[in-house]
C-alpha positions as MATLAB code, in Angstrom:
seq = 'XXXXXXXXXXXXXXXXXXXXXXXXXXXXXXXXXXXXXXXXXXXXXXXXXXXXXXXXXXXXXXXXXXXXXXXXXXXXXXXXXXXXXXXXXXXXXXXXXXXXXXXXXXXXXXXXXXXXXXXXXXXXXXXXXXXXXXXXXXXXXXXXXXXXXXXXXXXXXXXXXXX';
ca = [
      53.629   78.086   27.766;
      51.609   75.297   25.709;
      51.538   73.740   22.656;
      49.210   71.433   20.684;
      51.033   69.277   18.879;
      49.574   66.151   16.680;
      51.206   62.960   17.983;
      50.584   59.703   16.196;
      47.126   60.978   14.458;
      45.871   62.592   17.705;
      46.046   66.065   19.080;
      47.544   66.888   22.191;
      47.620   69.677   24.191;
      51.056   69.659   25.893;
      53.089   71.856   28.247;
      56.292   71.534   29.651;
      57.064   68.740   32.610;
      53.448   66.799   31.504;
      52.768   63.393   31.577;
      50.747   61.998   28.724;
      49.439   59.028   27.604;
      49.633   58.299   23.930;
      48.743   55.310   21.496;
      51.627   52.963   21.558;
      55.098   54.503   20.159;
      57.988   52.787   18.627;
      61.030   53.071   21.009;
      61.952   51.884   24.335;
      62.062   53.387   27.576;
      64.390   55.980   28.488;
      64.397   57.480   24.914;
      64.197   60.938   23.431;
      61.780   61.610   20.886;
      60.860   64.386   19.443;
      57.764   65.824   17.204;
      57.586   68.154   14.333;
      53.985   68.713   14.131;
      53.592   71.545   16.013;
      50.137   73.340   15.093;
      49.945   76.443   17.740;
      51.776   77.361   20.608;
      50.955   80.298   23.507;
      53.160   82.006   25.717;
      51.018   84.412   27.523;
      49.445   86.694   25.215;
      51.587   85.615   22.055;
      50.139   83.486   20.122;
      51.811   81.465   17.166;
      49.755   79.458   14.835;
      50.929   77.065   12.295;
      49.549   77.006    8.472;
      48.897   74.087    8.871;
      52.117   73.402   11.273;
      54.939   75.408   12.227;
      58.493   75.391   10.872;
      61.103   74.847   13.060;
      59.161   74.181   16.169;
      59.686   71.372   18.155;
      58.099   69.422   21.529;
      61.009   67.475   23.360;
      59.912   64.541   25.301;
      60.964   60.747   26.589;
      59.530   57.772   26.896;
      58.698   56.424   30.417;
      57.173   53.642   30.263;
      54.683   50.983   28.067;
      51.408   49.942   29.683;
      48.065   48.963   28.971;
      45.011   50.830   29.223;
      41.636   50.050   31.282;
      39.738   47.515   29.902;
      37.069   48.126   27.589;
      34.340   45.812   27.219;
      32.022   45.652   23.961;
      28.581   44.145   24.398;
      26.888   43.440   21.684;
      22.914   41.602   21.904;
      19.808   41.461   19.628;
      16.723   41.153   21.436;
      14.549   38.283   21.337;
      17.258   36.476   18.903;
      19.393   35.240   21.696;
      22.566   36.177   20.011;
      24.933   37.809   22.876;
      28.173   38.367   22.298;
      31.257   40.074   25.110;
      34.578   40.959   23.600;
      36.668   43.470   25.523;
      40.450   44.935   24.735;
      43.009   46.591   26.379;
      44.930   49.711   24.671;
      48.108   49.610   23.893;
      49.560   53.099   25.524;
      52.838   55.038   26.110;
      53.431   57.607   28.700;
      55.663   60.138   27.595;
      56.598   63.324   29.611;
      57.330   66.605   28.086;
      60.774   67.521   28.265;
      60.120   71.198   26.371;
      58.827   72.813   24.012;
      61.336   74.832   21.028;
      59.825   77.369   18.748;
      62.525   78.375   16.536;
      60.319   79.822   13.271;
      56.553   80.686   12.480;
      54.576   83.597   12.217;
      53.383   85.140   15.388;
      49.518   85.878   15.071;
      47.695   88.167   18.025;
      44.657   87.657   16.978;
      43.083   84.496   15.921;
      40.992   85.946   13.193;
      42.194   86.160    9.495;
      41.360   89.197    6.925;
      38.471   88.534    4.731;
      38.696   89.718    1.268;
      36.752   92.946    0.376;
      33.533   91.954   -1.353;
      32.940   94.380   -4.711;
      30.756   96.661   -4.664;
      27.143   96.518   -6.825;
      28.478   98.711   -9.576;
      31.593   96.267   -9.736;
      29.367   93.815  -10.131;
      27.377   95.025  -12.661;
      30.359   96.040  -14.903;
      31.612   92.286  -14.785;
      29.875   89.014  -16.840;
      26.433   88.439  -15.794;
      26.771   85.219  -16.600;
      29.507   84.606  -14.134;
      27.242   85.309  -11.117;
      24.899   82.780   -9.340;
      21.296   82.295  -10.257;
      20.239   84.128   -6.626;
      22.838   86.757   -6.813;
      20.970   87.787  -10.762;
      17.560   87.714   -8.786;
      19.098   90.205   -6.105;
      20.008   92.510   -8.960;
      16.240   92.305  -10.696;
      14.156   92.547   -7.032;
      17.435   96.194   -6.487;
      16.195   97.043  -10.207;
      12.535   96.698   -9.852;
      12.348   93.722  -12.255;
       8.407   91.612  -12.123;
       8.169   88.261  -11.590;
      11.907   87.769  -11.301;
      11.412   84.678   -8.647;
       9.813   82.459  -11.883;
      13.121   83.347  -14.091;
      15.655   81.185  -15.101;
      19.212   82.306  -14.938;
      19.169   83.357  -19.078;
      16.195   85.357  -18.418;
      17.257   86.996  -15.914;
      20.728   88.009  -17.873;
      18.198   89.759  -21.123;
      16.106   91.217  -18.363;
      18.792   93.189  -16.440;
      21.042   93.476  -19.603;
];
């Protein structure tokens, strides 16, 4: 079973017993946190997605420890100006590890596709405003009706001519 959860802006994708390193949390070591922000989990073949997260579903972990990152160094130079400049940084991290993962609510989904709506059909369309339709749907209509020289028309002419 996994989940991808967002933790402090990022998205993670967790599972139970992982170690991951995260920007730097508020707490200390030792401590239980927990996050709300659960956008999908999987268990096999079920799949539940969030809209945009899901209620009720929480990812367990605890803090183990504070620690820096690698360093990173940023180089910056402009050619034939002599201006060279070398800053570098290290990140400010937390390892947490995942204690487990609760999904108490939320919709299941099996497939990962939604419904479209049904599109009307041409004689749905042609009962509604013409004026409500887009200058290249009203030039579809005049090339299915046989209209000439519908490309040069402008979106009133092409209302009178398929009115």
């Amino acid at each position: 079973m996994y989940a991808i959860v967002e933790i402090a802006g990022q998205q993670f994708k967790v599972a139970k017993d992982q170690r991951v390193y995260v920007n730097r949390l508020a707490g200390k070591e030792g401590d239980s946190i927990s996050f709300d922000k659960v956008l999908l989990t999987a268990d096999g073949d079920s799949i539940t997605v969030g809209a945009p997260a899901i209620e009720g579903a929480l990812v367990g972990a605890k803090i183990n420890r504070h620690l820096k990152g690698d360093k990173v160094i940023v180089f910056k130079k402009k050619r034939r100006k002599g201006y060279r400049t070398k800053n570098g940084h290290r990140q400010a991290l937390t390892e947490i590890l995942i204690e487990g993962i609760d999904l108490k609510g939320g919709s299941k989904s099996t497939s990962a596709k939604k419904e479209e709506p049904k599109k009307e059909t041409k004689k749905e369309e042609s009962s509604n405003d013409l004026s409500q339709n887009t200058v290249a749907e009203l030039r579809e209509m005049a090339k299915d009706k046989g209209v000439d020289g519908y490309s040069s028309m402008k979106k009133a002419e092409l209302i009178a001519a398929l009115s």
